[in-house]
C-alpha positions as CSV (number, residue, x, y, z in Angstrom):
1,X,113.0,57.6,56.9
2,X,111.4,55.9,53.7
3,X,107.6,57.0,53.2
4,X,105.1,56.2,50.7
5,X,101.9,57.4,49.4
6,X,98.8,55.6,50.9
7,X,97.0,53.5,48.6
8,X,93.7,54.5,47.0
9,X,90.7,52.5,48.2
10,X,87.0,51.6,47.9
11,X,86.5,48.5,50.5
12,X,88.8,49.5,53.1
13,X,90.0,52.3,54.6
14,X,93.7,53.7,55.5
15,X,94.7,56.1,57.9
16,X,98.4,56.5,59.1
17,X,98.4,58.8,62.5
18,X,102.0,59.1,63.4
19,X,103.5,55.6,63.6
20,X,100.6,54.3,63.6
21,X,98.7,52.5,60.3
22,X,94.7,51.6,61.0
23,X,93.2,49.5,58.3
24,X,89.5,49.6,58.3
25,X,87.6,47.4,56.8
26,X,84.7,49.7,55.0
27,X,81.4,47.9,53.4
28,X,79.0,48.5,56.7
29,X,76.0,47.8,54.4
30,X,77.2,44.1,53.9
31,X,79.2,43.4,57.5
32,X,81.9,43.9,55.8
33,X,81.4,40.8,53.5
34,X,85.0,40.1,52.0
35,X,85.6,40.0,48.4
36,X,88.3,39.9,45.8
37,X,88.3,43.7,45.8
38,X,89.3,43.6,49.2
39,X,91.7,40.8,49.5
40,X,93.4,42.9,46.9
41,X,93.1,46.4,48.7
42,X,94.4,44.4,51.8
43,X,97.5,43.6,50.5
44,X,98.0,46.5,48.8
45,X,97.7,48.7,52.4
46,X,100.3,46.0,54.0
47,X,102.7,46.1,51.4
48,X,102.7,50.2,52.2
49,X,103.2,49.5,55.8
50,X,106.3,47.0,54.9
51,X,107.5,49.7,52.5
52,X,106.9,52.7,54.9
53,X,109.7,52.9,57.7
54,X,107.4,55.1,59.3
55,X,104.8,53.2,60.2
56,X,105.8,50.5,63.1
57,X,102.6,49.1,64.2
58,X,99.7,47.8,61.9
59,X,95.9,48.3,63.3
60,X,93.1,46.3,61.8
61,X,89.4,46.7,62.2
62,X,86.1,47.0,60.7
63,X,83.6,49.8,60.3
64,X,79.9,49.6,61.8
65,X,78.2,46.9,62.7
66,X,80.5,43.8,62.1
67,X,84.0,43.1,61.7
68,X,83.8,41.0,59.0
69,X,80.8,38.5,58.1
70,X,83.1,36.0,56.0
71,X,82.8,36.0,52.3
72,X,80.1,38.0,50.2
73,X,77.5,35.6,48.9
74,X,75.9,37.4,46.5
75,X,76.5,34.9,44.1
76,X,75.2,32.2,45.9
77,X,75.8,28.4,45.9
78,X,78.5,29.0,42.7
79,X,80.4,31.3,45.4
80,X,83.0,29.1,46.3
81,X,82.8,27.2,42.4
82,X,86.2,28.8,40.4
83,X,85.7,26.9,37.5
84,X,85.8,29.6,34.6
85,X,87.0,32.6,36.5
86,X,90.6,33.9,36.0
87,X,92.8,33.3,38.7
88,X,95.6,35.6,39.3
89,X,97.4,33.4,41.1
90,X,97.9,29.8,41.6
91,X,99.1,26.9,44.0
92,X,99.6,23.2,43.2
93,X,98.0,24.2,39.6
94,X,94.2,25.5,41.3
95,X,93.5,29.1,42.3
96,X,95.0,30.3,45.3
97,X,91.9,30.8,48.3
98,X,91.2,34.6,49.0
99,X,91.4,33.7,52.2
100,X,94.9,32.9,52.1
101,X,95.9,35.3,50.2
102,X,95.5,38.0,52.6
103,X,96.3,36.3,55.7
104,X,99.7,34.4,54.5
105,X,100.2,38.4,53.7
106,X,99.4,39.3,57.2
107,X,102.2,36.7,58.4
108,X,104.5,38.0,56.1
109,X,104.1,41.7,57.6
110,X,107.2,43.2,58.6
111,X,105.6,45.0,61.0
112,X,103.3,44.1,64.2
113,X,99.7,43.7,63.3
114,X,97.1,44.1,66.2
115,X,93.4,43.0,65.5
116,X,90.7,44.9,67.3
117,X,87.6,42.8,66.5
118,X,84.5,45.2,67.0
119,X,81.8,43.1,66.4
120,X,81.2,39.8,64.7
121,X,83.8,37.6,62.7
122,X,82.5,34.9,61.3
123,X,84.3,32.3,58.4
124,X,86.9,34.5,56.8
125,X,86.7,37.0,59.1
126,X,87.5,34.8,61.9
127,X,90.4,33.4,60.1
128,X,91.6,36.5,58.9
129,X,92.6,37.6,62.2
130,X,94.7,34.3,62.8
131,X,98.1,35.8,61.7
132,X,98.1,38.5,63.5
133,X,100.1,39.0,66.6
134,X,97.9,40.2,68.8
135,X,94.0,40.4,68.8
136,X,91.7,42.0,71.1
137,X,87.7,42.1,71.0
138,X,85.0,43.8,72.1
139,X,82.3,42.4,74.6
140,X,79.6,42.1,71.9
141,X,82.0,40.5,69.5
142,X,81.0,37.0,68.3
143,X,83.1,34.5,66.4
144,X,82.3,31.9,64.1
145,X,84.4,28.7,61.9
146,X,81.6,28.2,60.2
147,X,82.9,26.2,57.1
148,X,81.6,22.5,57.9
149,X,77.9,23.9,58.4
150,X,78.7,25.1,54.5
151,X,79.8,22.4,53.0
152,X,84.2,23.6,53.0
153,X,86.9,23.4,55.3
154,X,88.6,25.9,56.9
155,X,90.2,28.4,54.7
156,X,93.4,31.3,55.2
157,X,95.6,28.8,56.2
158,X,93.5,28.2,59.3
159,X,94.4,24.3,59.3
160,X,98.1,25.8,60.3
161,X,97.5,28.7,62.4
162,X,94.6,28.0,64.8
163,X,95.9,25.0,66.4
164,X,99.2,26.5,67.1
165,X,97.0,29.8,69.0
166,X,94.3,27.8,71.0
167,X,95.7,24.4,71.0
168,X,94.1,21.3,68.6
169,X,91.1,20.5,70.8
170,X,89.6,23.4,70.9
171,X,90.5,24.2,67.5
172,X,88.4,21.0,66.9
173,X,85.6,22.2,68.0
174,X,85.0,25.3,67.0
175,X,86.1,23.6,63.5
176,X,83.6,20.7,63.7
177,X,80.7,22.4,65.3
178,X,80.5,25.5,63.2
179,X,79.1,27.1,66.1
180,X,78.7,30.9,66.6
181,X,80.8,31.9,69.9
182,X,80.7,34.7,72.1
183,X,84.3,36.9,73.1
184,X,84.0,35.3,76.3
185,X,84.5,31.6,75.3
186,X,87.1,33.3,72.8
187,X,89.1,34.6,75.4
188,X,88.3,31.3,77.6
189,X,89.9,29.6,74.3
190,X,92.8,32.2,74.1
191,X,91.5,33.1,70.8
192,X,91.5,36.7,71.8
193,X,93.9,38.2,74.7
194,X,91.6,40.9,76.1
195,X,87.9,41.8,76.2
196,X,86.4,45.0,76.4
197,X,83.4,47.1,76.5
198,X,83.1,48.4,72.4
199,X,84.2,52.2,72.8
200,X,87.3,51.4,75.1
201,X,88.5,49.4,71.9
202,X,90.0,51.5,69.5
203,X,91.4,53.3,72.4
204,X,92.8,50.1,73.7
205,X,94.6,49.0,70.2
206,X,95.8,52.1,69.6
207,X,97.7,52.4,73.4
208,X,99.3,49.1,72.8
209,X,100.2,50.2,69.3
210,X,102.1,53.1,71.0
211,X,103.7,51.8,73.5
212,X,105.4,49.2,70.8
213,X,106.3,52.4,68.8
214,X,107.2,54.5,72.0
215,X,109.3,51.9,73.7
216,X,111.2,49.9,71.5
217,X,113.1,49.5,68.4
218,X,111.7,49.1,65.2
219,X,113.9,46.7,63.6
220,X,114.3,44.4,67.1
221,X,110.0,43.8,66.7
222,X,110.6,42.8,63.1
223,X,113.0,40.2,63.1
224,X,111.6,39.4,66.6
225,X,108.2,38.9,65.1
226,X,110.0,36.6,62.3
227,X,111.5,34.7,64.7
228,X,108.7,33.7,67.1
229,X,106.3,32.9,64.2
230,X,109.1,30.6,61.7
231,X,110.2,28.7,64.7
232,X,106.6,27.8,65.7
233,X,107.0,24.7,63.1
234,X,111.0,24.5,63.7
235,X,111.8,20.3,64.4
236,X,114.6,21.2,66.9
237,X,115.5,24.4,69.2
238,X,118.8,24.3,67.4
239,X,117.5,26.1,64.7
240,X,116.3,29.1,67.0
241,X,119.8,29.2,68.6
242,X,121.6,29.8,64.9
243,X,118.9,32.4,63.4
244,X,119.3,34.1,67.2
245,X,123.4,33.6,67.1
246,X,122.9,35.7,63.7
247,X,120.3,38.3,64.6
248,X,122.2,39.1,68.0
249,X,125.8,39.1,66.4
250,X,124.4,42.0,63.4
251,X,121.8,44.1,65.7
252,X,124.9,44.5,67.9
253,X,126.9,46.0,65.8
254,X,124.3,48.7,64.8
255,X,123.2,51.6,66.4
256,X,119.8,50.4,68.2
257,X,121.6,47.7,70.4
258,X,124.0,50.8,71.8
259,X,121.4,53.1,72.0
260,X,119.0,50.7,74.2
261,X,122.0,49.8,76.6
262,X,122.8,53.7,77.2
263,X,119.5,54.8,77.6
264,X,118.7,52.5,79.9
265,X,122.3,53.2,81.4
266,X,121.4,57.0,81.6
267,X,117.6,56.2,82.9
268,X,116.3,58.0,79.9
269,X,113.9,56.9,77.0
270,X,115.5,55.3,74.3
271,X,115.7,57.0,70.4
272,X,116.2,54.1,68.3
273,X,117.3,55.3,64.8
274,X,117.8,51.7,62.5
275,X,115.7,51.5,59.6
276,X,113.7,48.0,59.2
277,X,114.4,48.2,55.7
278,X,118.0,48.2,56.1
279,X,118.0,44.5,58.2
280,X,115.7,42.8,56.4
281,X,118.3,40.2,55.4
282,X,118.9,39.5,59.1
283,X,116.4,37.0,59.3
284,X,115.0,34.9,56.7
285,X,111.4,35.6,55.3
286,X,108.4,33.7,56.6
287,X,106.6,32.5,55.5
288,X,108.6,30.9,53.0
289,X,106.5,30.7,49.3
290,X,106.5,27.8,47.8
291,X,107.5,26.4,44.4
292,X,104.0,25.6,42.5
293,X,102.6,28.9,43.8
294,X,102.7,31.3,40.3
C-alpha cells in the first residue's frame, strides 16, 4: 500500500486513524473564518488522501464553536476586491474564487468525503460542504447562503452543485433570501441527511466512515463516486451505460470483483486487496478542468 507523510499545518488539522483521514478545520477564535491559508492547507490534506491508498474515507469538520463562518473579513469592504493581489491561479483571465478552489477539489477527491457540520456554516462554509458525498449535522447547526445580503453571488461553484442536491426552488430561496437556517429546515430541504444531538456526531461520521472502509472495496467507491457525480450533468443515459460497460468489463478482471463474489459465496467478510491508484484510468476525471483555467 502507498503511504505518505501528512502535511504540516496551521489552519487545519489532520489526523489519519486507520483508514480513516479527519480534516479539522482549526481557527476557533475566528469560527473558523476561511482564508487563503486554508484554501491552500485544504487541498494540500486532499491531495494526501488521493495519494495515500491507505486512507479510504475522508472526514471533515471544524473545531469549537462553528464550522465555518464563511470568509475572514478582516479586511473589510476590499475583502472580496482582487484588484492588485497576485493570483496564483486564473480562469477566463480573472483570479480563480477561493471558494472554488477548494470545493472543485473536494469533487475531484478520489475518495469519499463525509461532512459532519458541528455548528454553524454560513457563505463559504455552507458551500464548502456542497461536494461532498455525504453530510450530516448537528442539532444546533445553522446554515447560511448569505451572498445577496452582501452584495455577491454564490461562490464554490454553488450555482452547479446546490440545485442538483436540494432541487432549484429551494436552492432559490435560501439563495435569494440570504436567510440564516436551522439543521432542521436543512434536513427538511435534504441539505443535510441526518441530524443529531452534537456529541453523537463525530461518533456518527466516523461509524459511516467505517463501515465504507469495513465493507467494501476501495477502488469500486472511487470510480463509483466518479460515476454518480459526472453523470449528474450527462444529456443522455447512454453515456452512463458506456463508462459502466468499461468500469464493469476492467474491475472484473481484477482481484476485488472475485474476491466480493467468494466471500459473499463463503458467507465471510470480504478482503479487497486492489489499489485505487492502480484504476484510476478506469473512469475519466471529474471534474474535467477547463482550458482558460492556468
Amino acid at each position: 500500500m502507498t503511504t505518505v507523510d501528512q502535511p504540516a499545518t496551521t489552519e487545519i488539522r489532520y489526523e489519519k486513524t486507520g483508514s480513516i483521514a479527519t480534516i479539522t478545520l482549526n481557527r476557533p477564535d475566528r469560527l473558523n473564518a476561511f482564508t487563503i491559508v486554508m484554501a491552500r492547507e485544504l487541498i494540500a490534506a486532499l491531495d494526501a488522501t488521493d495519494a495515500d491508498d491507505d486512507v479510504r474515507v475522508v472526514v471533515l469538520t471544524g473545531a469549537g464553536r462553528g464550522f465555518c463562518a464563511g470568509a475572514d473579513l478582516a479586511a473589510g469592504g476590499a475583502t472580496f476586491d482582487y484588484r492588485g493581489r497576485a493570483a496564483a491561479d486564473t480562469i477566463g483571465g480573472v483570479p480563480r474564487d477561493g471558494g472554488g478552489t477548494v470545493a472543485l477539489r473536494i469533487a475531484a477527491s478520489r475518495k469519499p468525503v463525509i461532512v459532519a457540520v458541528n455548528a454553524p456554516a454560513v457563505g463559504g462554509g455552507a458551500t464548502m460542504t456542497l461536494p461532498a458525498d455525504i453530510r450530516i449535522a448537528a442539532d444546533t447547526a445553522r446554515f447560511g447562503f448569505v451572498f445577496t445580503r452582501r452584495g455577491l453571488v454564490p461562490e464554490a461553484a454553488s450555482s452547479w452543485f446546490l440545485p442538483r442536491i436540494v432541487g432549484i426552488s429551494q436552492a432559490m430561496e435560501w439563495v435569494a433570501t440570504g436567510r440564516v437556517f436551522d439543521a432542521a429546515e436543512a434536513l427538511a430541504g435534504r441539505l443535510v441527511s441526518r441530524v443529531m444531538p452534537g456529541d453523537e456526531l463525530l461518533p456518527a461520521a466516523r461509524e459511516l466512515a467505517e463501515e465504507i472502509a469495513s465493507n467494501t472495496s476501495a477502488v469500486s467507491v472511487t470510480l463509483a463516486r466518479r460515476l454518480l457525480w459526472s453523470m449528474l450533468g450527462a444529456p443522455t443515459p447512454w453515456e452512463a451505460h458506456r463508462l459502466d460497460s468499461r468500469a464493469i468489463s476492467m474491475l472484473g478482471q481484477g482481484p476485488d470483483v472475485a474476491e466480493g463474489v467468494e466471500s459473499f459465496l463463503e458467507k465471510r467478510p470480504p478482503r479487497f486487496s486492489a489499489r485505487v491508484s492502480d484504476y484510476l484510468d478506469v473512469v475519466p476525471d471529474w471534474p474535467i478542468r477547463p482550458p482558460d483555467m492556468t
